[in-house]
C-alpha positions in Angstrom: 155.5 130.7 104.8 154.4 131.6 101.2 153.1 129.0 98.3 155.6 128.9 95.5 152.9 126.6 93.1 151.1 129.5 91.3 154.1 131.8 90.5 156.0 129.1 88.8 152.9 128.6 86.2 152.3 132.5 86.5 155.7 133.2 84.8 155.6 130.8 82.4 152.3 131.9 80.7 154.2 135.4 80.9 157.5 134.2 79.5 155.2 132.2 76.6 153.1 135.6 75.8 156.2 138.3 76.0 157.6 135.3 73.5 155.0 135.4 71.2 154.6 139.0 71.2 158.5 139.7 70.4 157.9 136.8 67.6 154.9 139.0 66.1 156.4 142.6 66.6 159.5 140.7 65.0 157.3 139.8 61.7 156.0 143.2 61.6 159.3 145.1 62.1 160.5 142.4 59.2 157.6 142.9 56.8 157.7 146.8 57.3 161.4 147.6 57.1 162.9 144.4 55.8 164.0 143.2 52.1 161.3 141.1 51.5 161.3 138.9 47.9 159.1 141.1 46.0 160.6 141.9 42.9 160.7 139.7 40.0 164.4 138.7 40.1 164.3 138.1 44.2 164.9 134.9 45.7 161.4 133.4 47.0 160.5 132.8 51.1 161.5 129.5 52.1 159.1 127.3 51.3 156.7 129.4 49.3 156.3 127.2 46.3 155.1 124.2 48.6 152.6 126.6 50.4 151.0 127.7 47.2 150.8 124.4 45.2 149.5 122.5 48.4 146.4 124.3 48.5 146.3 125.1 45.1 146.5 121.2 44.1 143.6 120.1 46.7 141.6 122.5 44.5 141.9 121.5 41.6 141.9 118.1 42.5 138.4 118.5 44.2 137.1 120.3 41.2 138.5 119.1 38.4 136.2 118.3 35.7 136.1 115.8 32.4 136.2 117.0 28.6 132.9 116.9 27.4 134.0 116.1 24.1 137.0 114.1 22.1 139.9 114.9 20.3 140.1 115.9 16.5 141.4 118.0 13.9 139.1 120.8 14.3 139.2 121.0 18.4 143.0 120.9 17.7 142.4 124.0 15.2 140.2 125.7 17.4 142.8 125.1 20.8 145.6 126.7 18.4 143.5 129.8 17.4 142.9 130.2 21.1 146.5 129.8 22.0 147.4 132.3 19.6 145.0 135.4 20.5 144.9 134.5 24.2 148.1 132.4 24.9 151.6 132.7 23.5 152.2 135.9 24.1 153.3 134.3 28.1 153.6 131.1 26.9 155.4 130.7 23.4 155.1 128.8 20.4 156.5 126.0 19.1 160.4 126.3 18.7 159.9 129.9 19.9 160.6 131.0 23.2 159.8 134.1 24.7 162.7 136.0 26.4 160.7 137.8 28.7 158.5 135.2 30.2 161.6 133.8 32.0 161.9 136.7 33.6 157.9 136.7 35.0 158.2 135.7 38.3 157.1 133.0 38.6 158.3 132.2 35.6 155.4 131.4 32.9 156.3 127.9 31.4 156.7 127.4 27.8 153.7 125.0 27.0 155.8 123.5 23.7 159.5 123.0 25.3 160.4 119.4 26.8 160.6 119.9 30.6 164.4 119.8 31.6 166.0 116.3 31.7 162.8 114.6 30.3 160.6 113.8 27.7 157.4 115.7 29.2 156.1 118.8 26.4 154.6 121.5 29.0 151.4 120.1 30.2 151.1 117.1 28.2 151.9 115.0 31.5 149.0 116.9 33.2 145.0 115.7 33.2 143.0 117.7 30.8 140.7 119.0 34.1 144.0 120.2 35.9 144.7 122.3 32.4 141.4 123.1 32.2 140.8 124.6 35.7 144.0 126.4 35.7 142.9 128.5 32.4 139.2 129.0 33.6 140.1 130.0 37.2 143.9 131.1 36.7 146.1 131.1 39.9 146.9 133.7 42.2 150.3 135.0 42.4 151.5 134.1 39.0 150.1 136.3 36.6 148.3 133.6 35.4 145.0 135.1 34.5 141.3 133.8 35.0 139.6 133.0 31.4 136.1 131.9 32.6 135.0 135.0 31.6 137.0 135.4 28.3 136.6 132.2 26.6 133.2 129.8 26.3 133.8 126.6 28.0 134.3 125.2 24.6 137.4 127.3 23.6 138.6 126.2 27.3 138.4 122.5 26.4 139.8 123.2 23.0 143.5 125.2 24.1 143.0 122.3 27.3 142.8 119.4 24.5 145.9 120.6 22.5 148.2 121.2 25.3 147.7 117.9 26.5 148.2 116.7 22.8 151.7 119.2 22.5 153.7 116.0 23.0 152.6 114.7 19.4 152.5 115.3 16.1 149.9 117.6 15.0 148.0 118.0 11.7 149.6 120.3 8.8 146.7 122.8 9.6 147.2 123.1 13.8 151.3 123.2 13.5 150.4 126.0 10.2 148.2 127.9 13.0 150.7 127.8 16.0 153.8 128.6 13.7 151.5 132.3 12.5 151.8 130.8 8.9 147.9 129.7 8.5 145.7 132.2 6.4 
């Protein structure tokens, strides 16, 4: 009489690596011949926005850094002459949108429009660091650039320290700057 204990184990391990293997070679046969989301205008994988902010907020979270300096008229000036040469041409201006930032994918935010069904202006509602560390480092997969090696850390903290202030009223000087009026 034979022993039936091994084969029954045997097959399984089989059954679980012919399973794995048709899940892989289906992945491949997906990515290479399938209509993946890769265009601008395509529907995003399910789930992808939660698998890039997850990560992407531990970062910033562990690294996020303090201001080394206050607010004031002349950090507000020098934030909107950084916005203008480096940033509205994604991200607007006040009362000006861009048409084709909404169709960036994904889309770049307008940093002086209220956040739909609130009171939030773009990034006012986020910590200075989080602002910060998004323009020095940029983030992947959003066209989002990397500025560490553009601006000084000062002209960081500057545009950083005006977007968090967009939500208020802003001196005669900052709002002349940002509207392309200032000489």
């Amino acid at each position: 009489m034979a022993k039936k204990g091994g084969s029954g184990f045997g097959k399984f391990v089989l059954g679980f690596l012919i399973g794995v293997a048709a899940v892989a070679a289906g992945i491949f046969l997906y990515f290479r011949f399938g209509s993946l989301p890769v265009a601008v205008a395509d529907k995003p994988f399910p789930f992808e926005k939660q698998i890039v902010h997850v990560p992407l907020n531990a970062r910033i979270a562990s690294e996020m850094k303090t201001p080394p300096f206050g607010i004031s008229e002349d950090v507000f000036e020098g934030g909107a002459h950084v916005y203008m040469e480096d940033c509205a041409s994604c991200h607007g201006t006040p009362g000006h949108d861009l048409p084709y930032a909404s169709h960036m994918y994904p889309r770049a935010p307008q940093l002086w429009k209220k956040h739909k069904g609130g009171k939030v202006v773009g990034v006012s509602d986020d910590e200075p660091g989080e602002t910060y560390w998004k323009v020095a480092n940029g983030i992947r997969l959003t066209g989002m650039p990397s500025y560490d090696h553009v601006l000084s850390e000062t002209q960081m903290w500057q545009v950083t320290l005006l977007l968090k202030n967009a939500d208020k009223q802003l001196p005669d000087p900052v709002t002349q700057i940002l509207s392309g009026t200032s000489r």
